[in-house]
C-alpha positions as CSV (number, residue, x, y, z in Angstrom):
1,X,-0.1,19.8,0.8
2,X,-1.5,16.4,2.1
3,X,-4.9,17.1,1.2
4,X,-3.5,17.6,-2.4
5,X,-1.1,14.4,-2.2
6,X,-4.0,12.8,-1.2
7,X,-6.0,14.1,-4.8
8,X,-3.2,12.5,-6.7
9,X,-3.4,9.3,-5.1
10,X,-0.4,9.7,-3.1
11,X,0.2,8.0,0.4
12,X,2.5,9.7,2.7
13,X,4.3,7.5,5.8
14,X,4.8,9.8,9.0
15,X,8.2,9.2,8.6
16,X,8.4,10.2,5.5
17,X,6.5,13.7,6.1
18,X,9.3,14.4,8.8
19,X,11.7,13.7,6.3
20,X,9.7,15.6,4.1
21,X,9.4,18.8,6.5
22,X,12.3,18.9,7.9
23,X,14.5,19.0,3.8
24,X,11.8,21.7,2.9
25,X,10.8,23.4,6.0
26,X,13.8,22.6,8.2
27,X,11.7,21.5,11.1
28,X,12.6,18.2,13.1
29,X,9.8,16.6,14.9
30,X,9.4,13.0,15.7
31,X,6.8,10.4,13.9
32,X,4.6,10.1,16.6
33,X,4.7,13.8,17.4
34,X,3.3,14.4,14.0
35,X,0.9,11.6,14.1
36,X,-0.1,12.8,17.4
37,X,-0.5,16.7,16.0
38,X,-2.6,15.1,12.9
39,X,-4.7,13.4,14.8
40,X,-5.5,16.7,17.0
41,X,-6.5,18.7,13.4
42,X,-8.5,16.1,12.3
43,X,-6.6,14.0,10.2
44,X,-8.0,10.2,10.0
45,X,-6.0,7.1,8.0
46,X,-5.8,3.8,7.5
47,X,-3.0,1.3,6.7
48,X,-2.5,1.2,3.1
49,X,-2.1,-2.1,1.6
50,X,0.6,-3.5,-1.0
51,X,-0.9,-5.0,-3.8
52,X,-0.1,-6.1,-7.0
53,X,-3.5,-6.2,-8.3
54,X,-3.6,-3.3,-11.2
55,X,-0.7,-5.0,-12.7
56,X,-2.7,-8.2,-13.4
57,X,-2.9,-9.5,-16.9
58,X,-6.3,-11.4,-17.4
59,X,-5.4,-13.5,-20.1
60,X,-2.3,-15.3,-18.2
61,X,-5.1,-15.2,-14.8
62,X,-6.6,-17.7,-17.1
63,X,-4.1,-19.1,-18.6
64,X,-2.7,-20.7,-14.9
65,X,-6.0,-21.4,-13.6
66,X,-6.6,-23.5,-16.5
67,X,-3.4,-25.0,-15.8
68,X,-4.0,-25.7,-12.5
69,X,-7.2,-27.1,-13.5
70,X,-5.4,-29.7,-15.2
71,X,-3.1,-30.6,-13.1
72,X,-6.4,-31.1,-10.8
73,X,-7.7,-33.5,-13.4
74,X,-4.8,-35.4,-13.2
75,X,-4.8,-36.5,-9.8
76,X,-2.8,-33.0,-7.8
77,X,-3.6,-31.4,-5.3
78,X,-2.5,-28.5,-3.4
79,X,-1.0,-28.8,0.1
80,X,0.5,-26.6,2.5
81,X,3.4,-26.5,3.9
């Protein structure tokens, strides 16, 4: 099933594979148990990252850095707080 998940591009938590095995399979085990029992087959992972990235539209990318550009012209500059 994970290895399948994984095909489709889906990311599982360990919290929400207990959840997931214990509605389906009715077995409780803790988080870190599972990790821990993944880890012994074999299974590696990483930290996924949230990103809003895909959803980027080019044209209004440009749009603001053209702005900003501007603004730069003009005498602003960024600071940070």
């Amino acid at each position: 099933m994970l290895d399948e998940s994984a095909r489709q591009g889906r990311t599982w938590t360990a919290a929400a594979l207990c959840d997931w095995l214990a509605e389906e399979r009715g077995v409780r085990v803790s988080a870190a148990w599972l990790t821990e029992l993944l880890h012994r087959d074999g299974f590696r992972w990483k930290r996924t990252r949230d990103t809003l990235r895909h959803k980027a539209d080019p044209v209004l990318q440009q749009a603001a850095r053209a702005q900003l550009e501007d603004l730069r012209l003009c005498g602003w500059t960024c600071t940070r707080a």
